[in-house]
C-alpha positions as CSV (number, residue, x, y, z in Angstrom):
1,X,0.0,0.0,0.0
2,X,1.0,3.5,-0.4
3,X,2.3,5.8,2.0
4,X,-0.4,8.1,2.6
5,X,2.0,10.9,3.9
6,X,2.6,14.1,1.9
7,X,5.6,15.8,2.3
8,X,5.9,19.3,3.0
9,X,9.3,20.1,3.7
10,X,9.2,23.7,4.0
11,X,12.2,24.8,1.9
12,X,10.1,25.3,-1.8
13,X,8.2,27.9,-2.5
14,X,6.5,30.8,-0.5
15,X,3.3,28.5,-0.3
16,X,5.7,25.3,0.8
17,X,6.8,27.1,4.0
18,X,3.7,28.8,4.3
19,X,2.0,25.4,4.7
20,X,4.8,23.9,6.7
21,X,4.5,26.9,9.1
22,X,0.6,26.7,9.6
23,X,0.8,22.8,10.0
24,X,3.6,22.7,12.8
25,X,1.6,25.3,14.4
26,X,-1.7,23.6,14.4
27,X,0.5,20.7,15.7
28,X,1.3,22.9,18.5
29,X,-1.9,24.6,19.4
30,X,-3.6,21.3,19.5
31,X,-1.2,19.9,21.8
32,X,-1.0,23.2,24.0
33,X,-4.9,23.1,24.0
34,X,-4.6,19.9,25.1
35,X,-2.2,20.2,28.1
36,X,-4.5,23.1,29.7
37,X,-7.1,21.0,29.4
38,X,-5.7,18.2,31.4
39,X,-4.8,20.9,34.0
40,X,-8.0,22.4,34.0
41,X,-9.4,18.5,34.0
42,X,-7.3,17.7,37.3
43,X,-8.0,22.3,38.9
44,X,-12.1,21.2,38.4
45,X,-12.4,17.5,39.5
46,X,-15.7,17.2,40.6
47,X,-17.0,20.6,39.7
48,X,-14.6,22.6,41.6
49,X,-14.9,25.7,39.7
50,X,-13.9,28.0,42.3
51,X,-10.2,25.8,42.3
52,X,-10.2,26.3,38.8
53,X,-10.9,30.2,38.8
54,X,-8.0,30.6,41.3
55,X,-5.8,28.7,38.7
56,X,-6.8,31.4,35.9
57,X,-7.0,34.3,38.6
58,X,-10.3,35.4,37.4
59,X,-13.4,36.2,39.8
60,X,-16.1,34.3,39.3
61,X,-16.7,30.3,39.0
62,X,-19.4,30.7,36.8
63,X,-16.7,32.2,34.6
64,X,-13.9,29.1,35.1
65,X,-17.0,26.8,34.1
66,X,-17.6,29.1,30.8
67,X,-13.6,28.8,30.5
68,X,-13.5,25.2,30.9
69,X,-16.6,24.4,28.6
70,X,-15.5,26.7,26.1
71,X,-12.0,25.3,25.4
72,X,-13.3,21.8,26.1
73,X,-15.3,22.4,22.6
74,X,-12.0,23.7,21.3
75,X,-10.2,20.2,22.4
76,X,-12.7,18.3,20.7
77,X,-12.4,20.9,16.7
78,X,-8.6,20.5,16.9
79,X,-9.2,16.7,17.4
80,X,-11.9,16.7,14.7
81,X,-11.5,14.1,11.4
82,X,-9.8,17.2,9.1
83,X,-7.6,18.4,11.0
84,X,-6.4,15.0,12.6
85,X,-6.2,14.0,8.8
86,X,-4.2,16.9,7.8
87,X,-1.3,17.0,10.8
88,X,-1.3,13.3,10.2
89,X,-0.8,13.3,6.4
90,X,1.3,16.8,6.4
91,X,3.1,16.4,9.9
């Protein structure tokens, strides 16, 4: 079978790097989003917002729980079929 990887190496044309740039930075925003999340996983266990809006130093717990659910959703795009597909074919 044939390799299924497409490689971008970064050193062509304007468009080459470009694209090796934005790939080895989704690569790294998904795996930063990922780390806080595991933090913010282990600051909330068991709906301990207030422990996780002293981690972030902002006021209110309602707002940790908006936090938390908002990058939660973020977690689960950059893990999405696309862009697992691209980082894993391009990467």
């Amino acid at each position: 079978m044939a390799s299924a990887h497409i490689q971008i190496n970064g050193t062509g044309s304007r468009h080459n790097q470009k694209l090796r740039r934005f790939v080895d930075e989704l690569i790294a925003v998904r795996n930063e989003a990922g780390n806080l999340k595991a933090t913010f996983d282990q600051a909330a266990l068991g709906g301990d917002w207030a422990a996780l809006a002293t981690l972030l130093d902002i006021a209110g717990e309602g707002d940790a729980e908006a936090v938390y659910n908002l990058l939660g959703s973020v977690v689960t795009e950059l893990n999405a079929a696309f862009i697992t597909q691209m980082t894993s074919r391009l990467g």
